[in-house]
Every structure is written in C-alpha cells, then in structure tokens.
N, C-alpha and C positions, 0 to 999 in steps of 0.2 A: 066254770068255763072262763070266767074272766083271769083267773089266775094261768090257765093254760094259752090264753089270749096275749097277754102280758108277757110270759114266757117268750111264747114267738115271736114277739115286739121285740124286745129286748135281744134276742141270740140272732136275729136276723137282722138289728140295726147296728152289731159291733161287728157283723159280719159284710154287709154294704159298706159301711164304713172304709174296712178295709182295702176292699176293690176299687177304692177311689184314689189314685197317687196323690191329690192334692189335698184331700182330707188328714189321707193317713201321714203325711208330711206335716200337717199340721198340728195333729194330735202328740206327734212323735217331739215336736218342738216343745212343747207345752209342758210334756212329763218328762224332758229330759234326755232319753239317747234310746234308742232299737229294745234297749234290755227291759227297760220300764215301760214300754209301748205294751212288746209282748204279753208281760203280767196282768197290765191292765187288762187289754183284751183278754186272756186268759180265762180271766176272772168274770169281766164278765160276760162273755160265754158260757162261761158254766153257773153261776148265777141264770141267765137264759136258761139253760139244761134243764136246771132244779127246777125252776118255775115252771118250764113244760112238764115234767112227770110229776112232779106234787098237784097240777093241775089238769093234770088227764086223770089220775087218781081219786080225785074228787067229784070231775063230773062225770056225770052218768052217760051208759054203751045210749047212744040211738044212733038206728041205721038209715044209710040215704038211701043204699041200695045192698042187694044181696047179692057179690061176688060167685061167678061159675067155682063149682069144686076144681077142677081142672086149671086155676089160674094158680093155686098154690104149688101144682108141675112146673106152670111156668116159672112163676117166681123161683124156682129151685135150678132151672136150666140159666136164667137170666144172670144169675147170683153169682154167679163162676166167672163171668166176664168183665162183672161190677171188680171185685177185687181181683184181678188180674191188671185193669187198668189202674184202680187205685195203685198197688205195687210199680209201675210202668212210668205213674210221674214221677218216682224219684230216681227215676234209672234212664243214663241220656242213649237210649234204643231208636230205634226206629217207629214202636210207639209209637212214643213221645215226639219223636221228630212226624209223626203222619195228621197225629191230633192236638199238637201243642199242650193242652191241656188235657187229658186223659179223667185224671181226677172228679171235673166238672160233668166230663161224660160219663165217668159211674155215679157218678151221684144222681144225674137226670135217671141214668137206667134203675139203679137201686129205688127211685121215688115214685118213677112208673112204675114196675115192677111190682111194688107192696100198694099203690094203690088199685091196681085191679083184684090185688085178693083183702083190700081193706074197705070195707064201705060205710065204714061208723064214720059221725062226723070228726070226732079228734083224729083218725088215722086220716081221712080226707084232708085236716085243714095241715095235719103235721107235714106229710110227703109231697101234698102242695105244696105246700110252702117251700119245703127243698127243692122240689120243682121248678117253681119260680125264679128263685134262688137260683139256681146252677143256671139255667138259663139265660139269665139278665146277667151275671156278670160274665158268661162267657162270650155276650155281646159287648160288653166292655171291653172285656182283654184283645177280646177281636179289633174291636176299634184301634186299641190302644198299641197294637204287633204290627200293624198293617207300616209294613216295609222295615221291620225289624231283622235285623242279620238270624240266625239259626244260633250263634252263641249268645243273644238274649235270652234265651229259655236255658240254659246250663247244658245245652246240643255242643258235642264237636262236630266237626266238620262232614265226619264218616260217621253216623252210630254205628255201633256192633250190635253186632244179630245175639251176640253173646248174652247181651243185658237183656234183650225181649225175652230168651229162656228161660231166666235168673227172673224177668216178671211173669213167666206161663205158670213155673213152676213154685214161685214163692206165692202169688196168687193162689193157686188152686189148695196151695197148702192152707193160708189163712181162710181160703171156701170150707177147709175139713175143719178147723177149728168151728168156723163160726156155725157152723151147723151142728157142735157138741155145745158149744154157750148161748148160740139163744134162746132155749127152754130155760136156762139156769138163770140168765141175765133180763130178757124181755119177757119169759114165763111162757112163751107161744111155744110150742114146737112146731118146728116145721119138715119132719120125716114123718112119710105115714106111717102111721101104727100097723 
C-alpha cells in the first residue's frame, strides 16, 4: 500500500505543479527551455504511473463497499461522454468554447463514474484522487481565466459546429476502441457476458 501511496504522491505532485503558472515558470527556468520541462514532467509522471500499478499489484483487493450491479450500465452510458470531451479540448468547437476545459470535466466524470462501480480501497483512493485532481485545478484555471479573451484558450472568435462533430464522432470512436482494450490493458471487462 505504501508504494501505491507513493505513486499517487508522486503523479499527483508533477501534476499540481503544473497547474500552477508560477511554479511551472520556475521549474521551466531551472531545467532550461519548454522541451526539458516537458521530459522531465514526462518522466516523472510515468515514474507516478509505475508506482501506482506496481503498487496496487502488491497490495491486497479489501472492500469499503459493495457497488449496485447496475452502476457498471452506468459506467458504460457515462464513458461515451468522458471521451467525447476528452477529444473536444483539442478541437476549438463550441465545446470547448462552452466548458473551457472539457478535458478536466471528463476526467471528473471518468472518476465518478468508476467509482461507483469500484469500492476496493485502491480504486477509491486511485479515482479519488483523480477526483480531487480535476476539481482543484479547474478551480484554478477558473481563477486564473476570469476576464481572459476567448483566444486564450486556442477559441477563434466563431467555433464551428464542424469541430464538435469531428469530437462526437472521433470520441465515440475512441469509446469503441476503449471498450476492445480495457480487458486486454486493465484486465476488467467491461461488456456483459
């Protein structure tokens, strides 16, 4: 448990980091130019990564609570919207121009989502934490937009309807994917039998 602890420590403090413009300006100072930030962060993050599944691997399933069978529907209905928005921040749509940050809001819904059909304590403290996470820094960004034009977010002036398509329908596509790799990649299936 403590290496899964660590983990989260770790992925979630190069991840706050980030969201801070006077941190990451400093960090960015220190190693040199945008290219060497990246890597760094990069690394470790995924550093973070490793440590959470080496260390959910190690410690043992105990449950807080026992999820309704019917949440794993949900999660399946939820999932579609998670990656639609993911797709949507990088496309300047009306999304994006509605939620600013789109991404932040799938991540909250992806976290919800898996924690009503997860109630062991590693999936509690994992999707929490992403929870968390998406939450606090979209209270930052919040903060930090507040009287920001529409081309600080990479918005022209008009979105086109055309890009939220290009995210309904490249989203739905990566929801077909992700529904053939997460048995293969996370081991869970999540189509009923």
């Amino acid at each position: 448990m403590i290496i899964f602890l660590l983990g989260l420590i770790v992925f979630f403090s190069v991840h706050a980091l980030s969201a801070l413009p006077t941190h990451k300006q400093m960090v960015m100072e220190r190693v040199g130019n945008v290219r060497n930030y990246r890597i760094l962060h990069g690394a470790v993050a995924l550093l973070g990564m490793a440590l959470i599944i080496y260390g959910w691997q190690l410690s043992g399933f105990m449950r807080i609570y026992t999820p309704l069978k019917s949440m794993k529907h949900l999660v399946l209905l939820l999932m579609a919207p998670v990656f639609i928005l993911g797709v949507a921040q990088f496309l300047p749509g009306r999304i994006k121009m509605t939620l600013k940050f789109p991404l932040l809001f799938a991540v909250k819904l992806w976290a919800l989502s898996h924690l009503l059909a997860n109630g062991d304590v590693n999936g509690v403290l994992f999707f929490g934490a992403f929870l968390a996470w998406a939450g606090w820094v979209r209270v930052v960004k919040k903060r930090q937009s507040i009287g920001a034009p529409a081309a600080s977010f990479g918005l022209p002036p008009e979105p086109k309807l055309s890009y939220d398509v290009i995210a309904v329908l490249g989203g739905l596509a990566l929801y077909g994917l992700g529904l053939v790799l997460h048995p293969i990649i996370i081991g869970v299936a999540v189509l009923p039998h």
